[in-house]
C-alpha positions in Angstrom: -14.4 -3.2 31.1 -13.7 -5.1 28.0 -14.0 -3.2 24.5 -13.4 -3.7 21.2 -10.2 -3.3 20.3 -12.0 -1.5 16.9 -9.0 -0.2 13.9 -6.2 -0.7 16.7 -6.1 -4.2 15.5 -4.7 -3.1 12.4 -2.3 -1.0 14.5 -1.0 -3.4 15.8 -0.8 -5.5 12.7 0.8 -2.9 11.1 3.4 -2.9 14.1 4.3 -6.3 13.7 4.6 -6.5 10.2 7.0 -3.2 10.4 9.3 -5.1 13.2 9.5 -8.5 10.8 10.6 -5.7 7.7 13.1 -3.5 10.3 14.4 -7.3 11.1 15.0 -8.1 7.5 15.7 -5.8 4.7 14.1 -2.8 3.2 13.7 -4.4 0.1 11.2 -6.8 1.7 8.5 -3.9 0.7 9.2 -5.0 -3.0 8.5 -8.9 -2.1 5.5 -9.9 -3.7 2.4 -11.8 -1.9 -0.3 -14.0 -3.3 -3.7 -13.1 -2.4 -5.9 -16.5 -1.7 -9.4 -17.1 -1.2 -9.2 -17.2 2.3 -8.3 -13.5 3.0 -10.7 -12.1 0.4 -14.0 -14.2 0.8 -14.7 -14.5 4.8 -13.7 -10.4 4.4 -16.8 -10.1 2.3 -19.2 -12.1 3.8 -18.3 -10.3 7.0 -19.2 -7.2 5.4 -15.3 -6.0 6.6 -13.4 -2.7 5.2 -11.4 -4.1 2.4 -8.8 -2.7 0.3 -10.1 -4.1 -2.7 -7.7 -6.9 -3.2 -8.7 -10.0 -5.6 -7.4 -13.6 -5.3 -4.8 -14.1 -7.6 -3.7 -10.9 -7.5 0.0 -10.5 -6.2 0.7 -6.9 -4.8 4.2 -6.0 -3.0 4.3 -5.5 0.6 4.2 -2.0 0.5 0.6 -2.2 -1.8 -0.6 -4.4 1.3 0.7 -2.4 4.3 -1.0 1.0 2.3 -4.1 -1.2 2.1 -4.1 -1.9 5.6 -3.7 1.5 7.1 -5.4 3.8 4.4 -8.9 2.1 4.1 -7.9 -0.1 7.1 -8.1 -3.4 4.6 -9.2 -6.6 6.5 -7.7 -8.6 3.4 -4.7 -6.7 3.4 -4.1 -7.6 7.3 -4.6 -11.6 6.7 -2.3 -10.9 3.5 0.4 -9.5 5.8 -0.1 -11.9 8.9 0.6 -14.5 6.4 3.7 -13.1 4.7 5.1 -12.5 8.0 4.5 -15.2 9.9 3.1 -18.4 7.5 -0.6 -18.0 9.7 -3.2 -16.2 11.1 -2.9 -17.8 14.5 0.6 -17.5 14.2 0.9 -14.0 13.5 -1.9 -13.3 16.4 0.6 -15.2 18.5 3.4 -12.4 17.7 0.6 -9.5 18.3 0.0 -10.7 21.8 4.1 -10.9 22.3 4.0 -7.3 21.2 1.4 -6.1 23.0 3.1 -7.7 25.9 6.6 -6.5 25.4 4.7 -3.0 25.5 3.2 -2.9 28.8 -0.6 -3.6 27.4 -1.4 -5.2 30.3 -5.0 -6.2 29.2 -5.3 -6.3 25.7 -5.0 -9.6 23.9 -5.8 -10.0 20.1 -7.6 -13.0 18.2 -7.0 -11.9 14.7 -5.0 -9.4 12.5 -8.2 -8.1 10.7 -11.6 -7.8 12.5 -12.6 -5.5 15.1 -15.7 -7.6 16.1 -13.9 -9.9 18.7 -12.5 -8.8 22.1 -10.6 -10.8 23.8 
């Protein structure tokens, strides 16, 4: 039966973000991200849990990865799939890799944020 993947999403986001950091350096938690239009507006409209970030605003990657697991922040997630991986659809690509690498079998991701769209 297919389900919702619901707040695992953002599990899994916050997965892959932590293997691109363990990859790198530590001090990639102090980097600094932009927040644009485009991972603050569709959040609203689509009535998503947000973290409360503003466009323009640039938190570290720490202040996005609490945003994404403490109020389970849509804009923090699109924040972090970006940093990580320059897109969305490319960060959803590495979710799927993980998900594969980890035996999930039958789980396949369309998006770092929302819980609305199973796959």
């Amino acid at each position: 039966v297919k389900m919702y993947p619901a707040s695992l999403t953002k599990v899994m986001t916050l997965i892959v973000v932590m293997d691109y950091i363990n990859n790198r350096d530590i001090s990639a938690l102090d980097e600094r991200v932009t927040i644009k239009d485009n991972m603050v507006t569709p959040m609203i409209q689509a009535q998503a849990s947000r973290a409360g970030f503003v466009v323009g605003e640039t938190p570290t990657v720490r202040d996005l990865i609490y945003g994404l697991i403490l109020p389970s922040g849509a804009d923090a997630a699109i924040a972090l799939a970006e940093y990580v991986a320059g897109s969305e659809a490319a960060f959803v690509r590495l979710m799927n890799e993980k998900a594969t690498e980890i035996g999930l079998k039958y789980t396949h991701f369309q998006n770092p944020e929302r819980q609305d769209i199973c796959g």
